[in-house]
Structures are given as C-alpha cells and as structure tokens.
C-alpha positions in Angstrom: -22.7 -54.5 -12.4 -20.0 -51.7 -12.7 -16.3 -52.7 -11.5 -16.7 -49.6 -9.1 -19.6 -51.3 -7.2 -18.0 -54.9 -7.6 -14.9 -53.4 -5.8 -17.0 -51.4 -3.2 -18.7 -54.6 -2.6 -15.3 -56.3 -2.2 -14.0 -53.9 -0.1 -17.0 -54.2 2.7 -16.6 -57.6 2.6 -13.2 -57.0 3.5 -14.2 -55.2 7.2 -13.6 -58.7 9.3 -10.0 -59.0 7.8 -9.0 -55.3 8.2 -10.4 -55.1 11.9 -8.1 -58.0 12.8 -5.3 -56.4 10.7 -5.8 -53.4 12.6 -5.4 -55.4 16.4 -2.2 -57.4 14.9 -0.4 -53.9 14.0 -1.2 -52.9 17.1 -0.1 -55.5 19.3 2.9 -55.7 17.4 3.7 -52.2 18.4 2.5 -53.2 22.0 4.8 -55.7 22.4 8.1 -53.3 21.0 7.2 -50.9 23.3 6.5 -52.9 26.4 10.5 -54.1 25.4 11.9 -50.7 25.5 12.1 -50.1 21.7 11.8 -46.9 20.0 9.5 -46.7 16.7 11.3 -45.4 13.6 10.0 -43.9 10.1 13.0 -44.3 7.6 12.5 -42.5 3.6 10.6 -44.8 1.3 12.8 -43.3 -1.8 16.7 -43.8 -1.5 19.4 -43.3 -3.9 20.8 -46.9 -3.7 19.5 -50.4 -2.5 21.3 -53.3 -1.3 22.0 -55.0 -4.9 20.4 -58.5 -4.0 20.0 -61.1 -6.9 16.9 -61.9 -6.9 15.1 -58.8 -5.2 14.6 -55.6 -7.7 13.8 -52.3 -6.4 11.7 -50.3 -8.7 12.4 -47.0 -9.8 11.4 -43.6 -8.6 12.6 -41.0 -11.1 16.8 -41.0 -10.4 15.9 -43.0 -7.1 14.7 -46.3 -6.2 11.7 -47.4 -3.9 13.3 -49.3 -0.6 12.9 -53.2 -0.8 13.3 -52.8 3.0 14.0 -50.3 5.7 17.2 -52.2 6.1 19.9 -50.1 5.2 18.6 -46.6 7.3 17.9 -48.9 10.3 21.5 -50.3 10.2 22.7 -46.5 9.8 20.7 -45.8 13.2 22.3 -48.5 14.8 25.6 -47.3 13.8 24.9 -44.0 15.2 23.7 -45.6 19.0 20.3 -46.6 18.6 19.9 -49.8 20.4 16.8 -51.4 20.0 14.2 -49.6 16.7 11.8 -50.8 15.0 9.8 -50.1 12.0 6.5 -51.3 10.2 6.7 -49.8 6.5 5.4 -50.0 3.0 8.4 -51.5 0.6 8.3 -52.3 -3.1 9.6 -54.8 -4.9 9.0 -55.0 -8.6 7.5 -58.1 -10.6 6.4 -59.5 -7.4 2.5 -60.9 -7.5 1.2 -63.9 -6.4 -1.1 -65.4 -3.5 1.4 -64.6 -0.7 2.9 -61.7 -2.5 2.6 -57.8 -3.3 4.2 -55.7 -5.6 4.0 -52.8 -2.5 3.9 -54.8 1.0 3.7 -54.1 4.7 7.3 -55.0 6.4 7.7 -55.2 10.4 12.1 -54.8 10.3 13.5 -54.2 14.3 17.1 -54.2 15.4 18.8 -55.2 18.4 22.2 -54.4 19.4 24.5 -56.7 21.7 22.3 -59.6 20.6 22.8 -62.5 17.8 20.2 -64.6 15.8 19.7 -67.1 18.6 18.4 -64.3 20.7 16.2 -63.0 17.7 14.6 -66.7 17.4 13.1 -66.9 20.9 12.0 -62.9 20.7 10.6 -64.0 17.2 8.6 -66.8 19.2 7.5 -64.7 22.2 5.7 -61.9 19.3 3.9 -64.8 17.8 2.6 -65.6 20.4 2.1 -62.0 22.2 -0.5 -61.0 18.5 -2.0 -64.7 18.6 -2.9 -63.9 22.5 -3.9 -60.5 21.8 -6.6 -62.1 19.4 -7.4 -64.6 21.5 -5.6 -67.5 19.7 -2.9 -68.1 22.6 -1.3 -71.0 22.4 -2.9 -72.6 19.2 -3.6 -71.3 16.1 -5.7 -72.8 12.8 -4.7 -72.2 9.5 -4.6 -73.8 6.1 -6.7 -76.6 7.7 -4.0 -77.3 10.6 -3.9 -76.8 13.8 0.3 -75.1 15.1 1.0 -75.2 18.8 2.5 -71.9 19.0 3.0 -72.6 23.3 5.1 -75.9 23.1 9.1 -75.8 21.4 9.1 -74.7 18.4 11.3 -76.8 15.5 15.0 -75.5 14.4 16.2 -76.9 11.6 19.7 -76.4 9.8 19.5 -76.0 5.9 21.8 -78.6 5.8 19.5 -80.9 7.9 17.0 -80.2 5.9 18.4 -81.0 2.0 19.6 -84.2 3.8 15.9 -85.0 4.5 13.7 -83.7 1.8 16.0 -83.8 -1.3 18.4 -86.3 -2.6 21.3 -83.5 -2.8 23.2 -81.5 -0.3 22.6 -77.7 0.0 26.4 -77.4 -1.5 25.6 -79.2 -4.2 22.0 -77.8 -4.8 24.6 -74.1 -4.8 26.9 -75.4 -7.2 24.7 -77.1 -10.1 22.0 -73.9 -9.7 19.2 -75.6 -8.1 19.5 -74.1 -4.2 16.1 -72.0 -4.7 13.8 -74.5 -6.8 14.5 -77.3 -4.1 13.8 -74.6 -1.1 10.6 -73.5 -3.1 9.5 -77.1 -4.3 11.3 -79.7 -2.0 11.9 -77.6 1.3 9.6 -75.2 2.2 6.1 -77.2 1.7 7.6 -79.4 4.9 8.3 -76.5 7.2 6.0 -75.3 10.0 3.1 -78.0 10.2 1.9 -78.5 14.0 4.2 -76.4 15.0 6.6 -73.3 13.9 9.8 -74.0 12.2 12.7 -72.3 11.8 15.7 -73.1 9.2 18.9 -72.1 9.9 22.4 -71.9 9.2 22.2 -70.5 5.5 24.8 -71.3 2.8 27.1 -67.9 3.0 25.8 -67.5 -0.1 22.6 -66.9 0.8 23.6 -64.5 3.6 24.6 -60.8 1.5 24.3 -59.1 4.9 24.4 -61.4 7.8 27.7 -62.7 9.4 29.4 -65.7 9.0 29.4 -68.3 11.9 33.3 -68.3 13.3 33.0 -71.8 13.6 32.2 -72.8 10.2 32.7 -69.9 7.8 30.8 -71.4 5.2 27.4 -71.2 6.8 25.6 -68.0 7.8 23.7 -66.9 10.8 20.5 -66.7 9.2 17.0 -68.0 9.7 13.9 -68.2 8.2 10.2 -68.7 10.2 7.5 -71.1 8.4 4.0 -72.0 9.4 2.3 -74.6 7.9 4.5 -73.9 4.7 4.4 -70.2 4.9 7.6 -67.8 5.0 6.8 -65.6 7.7 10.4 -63.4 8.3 14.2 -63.4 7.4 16.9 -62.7 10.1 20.0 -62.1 10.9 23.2 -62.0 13.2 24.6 -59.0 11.4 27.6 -58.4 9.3 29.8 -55.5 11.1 33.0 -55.7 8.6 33.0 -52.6 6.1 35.5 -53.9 4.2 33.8 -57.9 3.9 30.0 -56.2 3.1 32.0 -54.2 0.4 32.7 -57.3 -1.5 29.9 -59.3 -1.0 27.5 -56.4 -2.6 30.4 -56.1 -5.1 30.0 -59.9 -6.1 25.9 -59.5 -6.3 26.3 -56.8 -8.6 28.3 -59.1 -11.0 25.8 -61.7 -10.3 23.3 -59.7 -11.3 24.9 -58.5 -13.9 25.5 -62.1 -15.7 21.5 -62.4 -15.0 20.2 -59.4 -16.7 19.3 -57.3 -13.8 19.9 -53.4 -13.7 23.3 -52.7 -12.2 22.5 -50.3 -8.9 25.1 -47.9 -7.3 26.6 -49.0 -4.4 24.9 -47.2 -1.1 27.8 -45.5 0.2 27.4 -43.9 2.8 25.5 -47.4 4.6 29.0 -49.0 3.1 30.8 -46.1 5.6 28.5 -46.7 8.5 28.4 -50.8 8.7 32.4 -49.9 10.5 29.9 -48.2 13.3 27.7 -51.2 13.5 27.7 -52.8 16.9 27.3 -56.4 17.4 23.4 -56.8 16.1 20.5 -58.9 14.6 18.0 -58.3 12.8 14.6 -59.3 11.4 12.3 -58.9 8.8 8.6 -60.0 8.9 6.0 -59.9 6.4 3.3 -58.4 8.3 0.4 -59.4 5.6 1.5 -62.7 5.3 1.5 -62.6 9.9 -2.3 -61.2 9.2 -3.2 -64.0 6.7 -2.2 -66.8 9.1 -4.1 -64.9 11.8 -7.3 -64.8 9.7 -7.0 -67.8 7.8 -6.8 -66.4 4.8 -5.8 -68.1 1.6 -4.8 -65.3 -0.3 -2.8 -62.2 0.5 -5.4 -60.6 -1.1 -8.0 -61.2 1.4 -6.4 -59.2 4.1 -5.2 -55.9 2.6 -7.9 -53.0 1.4 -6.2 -52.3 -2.1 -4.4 -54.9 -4.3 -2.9 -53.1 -7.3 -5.6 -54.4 -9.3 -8.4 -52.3 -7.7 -6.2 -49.2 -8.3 
C-alpha cells in the first residue's frame, strides 16, 4: 500500500481524537472568556528567546521560532493588559517522543494582581470546566486509572517530594548534577495518580523567570500539574525586577554556554519592559498533552492530525 493511502487511512482514523480536540480548545476559550480575559495572537518569529538551559529555539533565518508566547505576553502586561491569554503553535528543537513535539500547541494566560497560589485553584477550576464540557465532570480515566478531578487536589513541595521518593535532597540532587534525572526517573512517575498533583516551591534554580518566595529566597514560586504521571503545565508568580531577570538570563547564557548550546542575544526590549510588570502569574499548559488525558490516548501522536513524520 502507498504511504500516501497508509497516512490517509491514519488520518480518518484520527476523526474521534480531533472532534474531542476541537470541544477542549473550545471550552478552554469558553472558560477565559466567561472570566473576563481578552484572547491574544503574539509573532511566532522573534529576534531573541529567553536563553533557558535546556529548551532550544530553532532558527528562522536571523530569527528564532518562539519556545513560548512568554516574553510578548509579559510585554502586554507591562503595557496594562490585565488578564490575556493565548493558545499558539511554539517550536522547540530536538524534541520528539510519546508526550512530545518538535512544533506543539501551548495554552499561556496572564493574570495581573494575582500570585501562583491563585493560578493553582484557577488551574483546577479549567480542568475541570473542559472534563465537564466533555462530559467527564468530576472523574476522569486515563492510563488505566481513574483521577477525582472534584475532591482536593494534592500540593506537594519539591522538597517534600526528594525527601520521599529519593534518598537525596533537592539541594543536593542541584549540587552533584542529578536535579532532572531524579524528577524524570524518581519524581514524576509518583505524581498525579487518583488525583491531580501539583509540586511546588522550585529550587531558584529552576525558576529563570518566576520570583523568589520572600520568605525563603532559595525556593521559587513555581509549580508544576501531573496526572497520573503526566506534566500537564508550568507556572509562575512572576519575576517584576529588571535588574534581577538581567542576571539570571545572563547566568543561563553561561550555562549554556559550558553545555554547548548556541549563545542567543539577550531580548532587550522584554529586559526594558519586565520594570513595567505588575505583580502577575502565569501559566503554561500543553494543550496536546490536556487532549491526550482527555482521550486516553497513549501517544501524543494519537491526538494531533500531522506529526512531522507524515509531513
């Protein structure tokens, strides 16, 4: 049989998957706009991306594609935009796997006045506005488990968590190198089984753009959401210092430097605006992997209509 007609095939078979991906976009904008937000479209091609270490934005010719929305958002909050939101394509190169895309659907919104305790329970209250939406209100199945999406959902400090599923600290696990391969391997597999989890309080080494807690400058206010193992969205209570987010991208350029990675310019003008930055979180959600828990879908692949091997 010709790929062509294999793919076609593939593609039809796809209809359930993209119908539901369709009704979880648009409850998703349902929700922002029932909540007074106002729906942005930020450049896919900018002239400098936040230089994170592990995260490489591919080129376009003297450009780069945008990893996230992140940086244009923040620059519309600085001008007195209050509550945006976006749902975008971003690129992120050498990524590939069964929860991830080289080119990805992001759902990024922004609320000013508000920190990352408020952004947890809105978090919570969107679950559960796209599982009602399809019907799957207050329970949802997935990966052969059933998570109670109505009942509290789990917090859980980093530090809480090294304490219980490794036999290191998360200062340690920074110091001797090995902070990622215990969240991948030790951590993460844990999080989000009968119900949601969120992991908190980051290292302020893992937090390039989020504020430090005043009470313990060594952490930041920064979560991540699992279910039943998956990594569903990365927030923030934002950093507002120009001159603090100067050096912070300034030390993840040398860090990336000492790894190999291509040195980026520093986005100035974002650098100028973050002085303008209200008190703010924000979050980040994978919408494909939202749609894959949804459908109960084992691969990332199942639930979008082109992976970049069909292309």
């Amino acid at each position: 049989m010709p790929d062509t007609e294999k793919e076609r095939r593939a593609l039809a078979a796809k209809r359930p998957q993209l119908v539901l991906r369709a009704r979880v976009l648009q409850a998703v904008r349902d929700f922002f706009l029932a909540h007074g937000y106002l729906e942005v479209d930020t450049p896919l091609r900018i002239p400098a991306p936040a230089p994170e270490l592990h995260i490489e934005a591919p080129p376009a010719g003297d450009w780069f594609l945008h990893t996230s929305p992140e940086l244009c958002m923040k620059r519309l909050l600085a001008a007195g935009y209050e509550r945006i939101f976006q749902i975008c394509h971003c690129f992120r190169a050498r990524e590939r796997g069964k929860r991830h895309l080289p080119e990805f659907t992001l759902l990024e919104w922004y609320t000013a006045g508000r920190d990352y305790r408020h952004m947890m329970t809105q978090c919570e209250a969107l679950i559960r506005h796209v599982a009602g939406a399809l019907g799957k209100a207050g329970r949802l199945r997935c990966r052969g488990c059933e998570v109670d999406l109505a009942g509290d959902w789990r917090r859980l400090s980093v530090r809480e968590a090294f304490d219980r599923y490794t036999d290191t600290t998360a200062e340690a696990a920074l110091s001797d190198d090995t902070f990622d391969r215990l969240m991948v391997e030790r951590i993460e597999p844990h999080l989000g089984f009968g119900r949601p989890c969120f992991l908190y309080d980051y290292p302020a080494a893992r937090g390039a753009l989020a504020r430090l807690k005043p009470q313990d400058p060594s952490l930041a206010e920064r979560f991540e959401l699992y279910i039943v193992g998956v990594e569903l969205c990365n927030a923030f209570s934002e950093l507002t210092d120009a001159g603090q987010q100067r050096r912070r991208f300034a030390q993840e350029r040398r860090r990336r430097t000492a790894m190999g990675a291509a040195r980026y310019p520093l986005p100035e003008k974002f650098l100028s605006d973050v002085a303008h930055l209200p008190p703010c979180t924000g979050n980040a959600l994978g919408l494909d992997r939202l749609v894959m828990l949804m459908a109960d879908a084992g691969r990332i692949d199942d639930v979008v209509a082109f992976t970049p091997e069909m292309l």
